[in-house]
N, C-alpha and C positions, 0 to 999 in steps of 0.2 A: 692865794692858796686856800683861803676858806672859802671863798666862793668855788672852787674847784671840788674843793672835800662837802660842801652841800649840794652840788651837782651830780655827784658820785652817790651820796646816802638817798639824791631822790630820784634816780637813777632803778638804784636797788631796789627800793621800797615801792617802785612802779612795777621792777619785774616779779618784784615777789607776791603784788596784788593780780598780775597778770596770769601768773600762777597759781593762785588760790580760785579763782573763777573759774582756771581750767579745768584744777581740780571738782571742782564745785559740778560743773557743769559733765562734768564724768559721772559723779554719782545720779543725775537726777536722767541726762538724755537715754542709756538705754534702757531706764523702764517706761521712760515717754514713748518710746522706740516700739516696745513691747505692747504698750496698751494699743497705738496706731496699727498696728501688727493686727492686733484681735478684731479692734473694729473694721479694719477692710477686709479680713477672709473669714470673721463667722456669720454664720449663715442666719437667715432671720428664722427665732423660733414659732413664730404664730403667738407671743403668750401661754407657751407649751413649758413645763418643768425638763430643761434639760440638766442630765447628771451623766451624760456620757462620757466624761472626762477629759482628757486632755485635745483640743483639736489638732490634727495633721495638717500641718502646709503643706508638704510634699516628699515624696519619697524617689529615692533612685535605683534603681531596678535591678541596673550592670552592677551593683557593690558584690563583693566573691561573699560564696554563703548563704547569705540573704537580704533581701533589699533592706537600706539603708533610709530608715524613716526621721524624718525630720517633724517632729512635734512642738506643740506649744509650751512644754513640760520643756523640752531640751532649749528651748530660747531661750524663756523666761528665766531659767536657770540660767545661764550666759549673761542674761542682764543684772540679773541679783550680783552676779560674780564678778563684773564688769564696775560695777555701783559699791560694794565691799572693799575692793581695790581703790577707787576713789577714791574711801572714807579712810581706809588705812594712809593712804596719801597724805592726804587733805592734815590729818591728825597727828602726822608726825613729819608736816613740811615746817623746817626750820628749828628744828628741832636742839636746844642751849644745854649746856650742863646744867646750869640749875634752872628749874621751870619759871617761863617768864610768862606765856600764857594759858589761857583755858584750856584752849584743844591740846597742850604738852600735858597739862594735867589731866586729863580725860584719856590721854591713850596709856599716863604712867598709872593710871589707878585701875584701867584694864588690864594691864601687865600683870599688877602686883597680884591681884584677885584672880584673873589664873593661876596664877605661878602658887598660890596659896591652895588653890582648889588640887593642881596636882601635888603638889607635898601632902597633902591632907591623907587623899587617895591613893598616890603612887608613890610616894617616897621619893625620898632625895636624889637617888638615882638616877632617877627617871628626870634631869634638868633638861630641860629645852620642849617637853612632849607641851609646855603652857602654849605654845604658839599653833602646834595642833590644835588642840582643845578652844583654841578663842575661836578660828578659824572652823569646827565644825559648830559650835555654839551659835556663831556668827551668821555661818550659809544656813543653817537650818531656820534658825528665828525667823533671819528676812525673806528666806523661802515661805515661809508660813502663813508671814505677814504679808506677802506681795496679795494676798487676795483682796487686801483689804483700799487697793485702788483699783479692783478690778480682774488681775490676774488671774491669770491658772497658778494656782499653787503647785512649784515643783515639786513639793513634797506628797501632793497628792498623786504622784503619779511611780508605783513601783518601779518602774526601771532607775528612776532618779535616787531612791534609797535603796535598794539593791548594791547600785552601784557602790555608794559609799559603806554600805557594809561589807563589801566587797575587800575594799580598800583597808578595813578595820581588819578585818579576817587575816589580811595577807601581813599586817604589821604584829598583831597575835600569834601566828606563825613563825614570823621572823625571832617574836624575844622565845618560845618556845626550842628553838634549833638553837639558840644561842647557848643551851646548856649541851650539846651534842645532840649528834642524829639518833644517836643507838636512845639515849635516855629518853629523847620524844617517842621513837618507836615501843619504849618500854612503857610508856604512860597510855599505851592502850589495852596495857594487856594487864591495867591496876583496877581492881586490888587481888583479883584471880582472871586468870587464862578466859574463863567461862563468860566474862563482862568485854571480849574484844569486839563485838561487833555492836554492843549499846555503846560501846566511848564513841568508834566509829562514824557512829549515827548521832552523839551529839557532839562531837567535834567537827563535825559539818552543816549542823543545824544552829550553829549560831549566828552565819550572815543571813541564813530565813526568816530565824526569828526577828532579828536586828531590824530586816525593813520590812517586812511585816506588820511587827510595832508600831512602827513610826508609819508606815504610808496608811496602816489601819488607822488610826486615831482621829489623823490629819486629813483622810479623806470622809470619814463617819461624820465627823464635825461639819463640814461640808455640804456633805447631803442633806445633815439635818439641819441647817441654818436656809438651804435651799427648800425645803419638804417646808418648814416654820415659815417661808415668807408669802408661798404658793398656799397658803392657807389662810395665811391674814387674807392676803387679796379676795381669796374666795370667800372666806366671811364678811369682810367689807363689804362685797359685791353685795352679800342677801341682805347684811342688815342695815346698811347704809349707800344705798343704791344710789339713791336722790346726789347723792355729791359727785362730782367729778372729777374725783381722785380717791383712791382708795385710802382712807385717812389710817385704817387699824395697820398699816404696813410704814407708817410714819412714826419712826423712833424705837416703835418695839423690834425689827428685826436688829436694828444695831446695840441691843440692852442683850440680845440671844449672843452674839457678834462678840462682845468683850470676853466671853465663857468659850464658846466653840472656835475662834480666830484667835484671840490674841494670848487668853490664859492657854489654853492647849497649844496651841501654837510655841510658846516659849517655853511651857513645861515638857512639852517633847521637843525640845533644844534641849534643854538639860539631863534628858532622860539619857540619851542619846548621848550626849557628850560623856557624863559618869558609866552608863556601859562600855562606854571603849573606853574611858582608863582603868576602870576595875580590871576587864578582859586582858588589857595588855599588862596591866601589874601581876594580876594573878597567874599569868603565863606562865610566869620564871619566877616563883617567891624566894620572898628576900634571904629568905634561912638558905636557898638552896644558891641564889648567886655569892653571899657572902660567902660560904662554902668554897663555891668552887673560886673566887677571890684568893682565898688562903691557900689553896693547893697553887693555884699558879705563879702566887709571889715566893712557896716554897721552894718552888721547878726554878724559879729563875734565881733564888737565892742559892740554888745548891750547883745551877750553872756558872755562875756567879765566884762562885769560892775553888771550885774545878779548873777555869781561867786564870786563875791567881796561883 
């Protein structure tokens, strides 16, 4: 019998490492996938400063509309997303009632600390929106960072923030009509008749501004960590010809790199994450749901005692 019950625990403990490596190997092959990708279809620059942004693999022509372009922004992004999934995986494979190892404590301390940042922000109400918030915190960061083995950053490319402010916009909406349609319709025409075509115009200017922001920052940084390295080289070149390697581009671009890639990069995760839960709290404030709370447990208390 115990040799049966130790054949069964190594058993387990084979499939559950055969699992972790799968895992494992999810988060790292589609950005390996991604970086092979760039090096077989980008074109050689000459030692030329290219900033023309995202490269096209290809597009398809017959899509209804307009053709259907396939970019190095829409992969890249698919890998990051692909690799997050992994890590989410990975980090809450085996998961005990009480924590027995690292990676349980690593994804329960990510939990709490969303779940902390939306109560902070968005009130109690708002329970479940921490799983939103990890998840754009999370795509943005490592969208940011993916440059930093090479990538195109998806975030440097407006259509990839667009879209997700898109997404914000439509969930802003959503708690907005949650008070009725007539009261939304009424919150254009506040605080006088004469302000209906400015609400208008910035009730629709908030997914512009949103990736705007973020693809501004995220690509400025970019350009100028590109513009900062095409300069060392060229100063090396006059002042230090004689050597065969340009030495001034040795460590100082990655000293630029920690400021324009990794602090920006993660400060616009956060920027971007607290604008959409402010946005979605301040949709419906709490004076006004608690409100309408009370009226509806009246409606149902006075149906309630009508039944009886």
């Amino acid at each position: 019998m115990n040799r049966l019950t130790d054949a069964k625990a190594a058993a387990r403990s084979a499939r559950f490492k055969r699992t972790d490596w799968m895992l494992i190997g999810m988060m790292i092959l589609p950005l390996v996938l991604c970086v092979v990708l760039k090096v077989l279809f980008k074109p050689d620059s000459g030692g030329k400063i290219d900033i023309s942004g995202a490269m096209i693999y290809f597009q398809i022509d017959s899509f209804p509309l307009q053709p259907l372009v396939i970019s190095e922004a829409q992969v890249n992004s698919w890998g990051v997303m692909i690799s997050l999934l992994g890590l989410c995986l990975y980090l809450t494979h085996g998961l005990t009632e009480r924590a027995a190892t690292k990676r349980q404590l690593i994804a329960e301390w990510i939990v709490e600390k969303c779940q902390g940042l939306v109560d902070a922000n968005m009130g109690s109400r708002y329970g479940g929106f921490e799983y939103l918030v990890a998840a754009v915190m999370g795509l943005s960061a490592a969208s940011s960072l993916s440059c930093l083995i090479g990538l195109f950053a998806p975030t440097g490319d407006i259509n990839v923030t667009a879209g997700w402010a898109v997404l914000v916009f439509i969930l802003v909406t959503r708690e907005k009509l949650a008070g009725g349609f007539l009261n939304y319709m009424k919150g254009f025409t506040e605080p006088v008749l004469l302000f209906t075509p400015m609400n208008f115009i910035s009730e629709f200017s908030l997914p512009v501004s949103m990736a705007f922001r973020h693809y501004g920052n995220v690509m400025s940084g970019a350009v100028i960590s590109t513009l900062i390295g095409a300069a060392l080289r060229s100063l090396s070149g006059m002042l230090l010809g004689f050597l065969p390697f340009p030495l001034l581009q040795v460590g100082l671009p990655a000293v630029f790199s920690i400021y324009f890639d990794v602090f920006s990069g993660l400060m616009q995760a956060f920027i971007f994450a607290m604008l959409t839960m402010l946005n979605i709290a301040g949709a419906f404030p709490a004076e006004a749901w608690e409100k309408r709370q009370k009226k509806k447990q009246a409606r149902l208390a006075r149906k309630a005692m009508a039944n009886t």
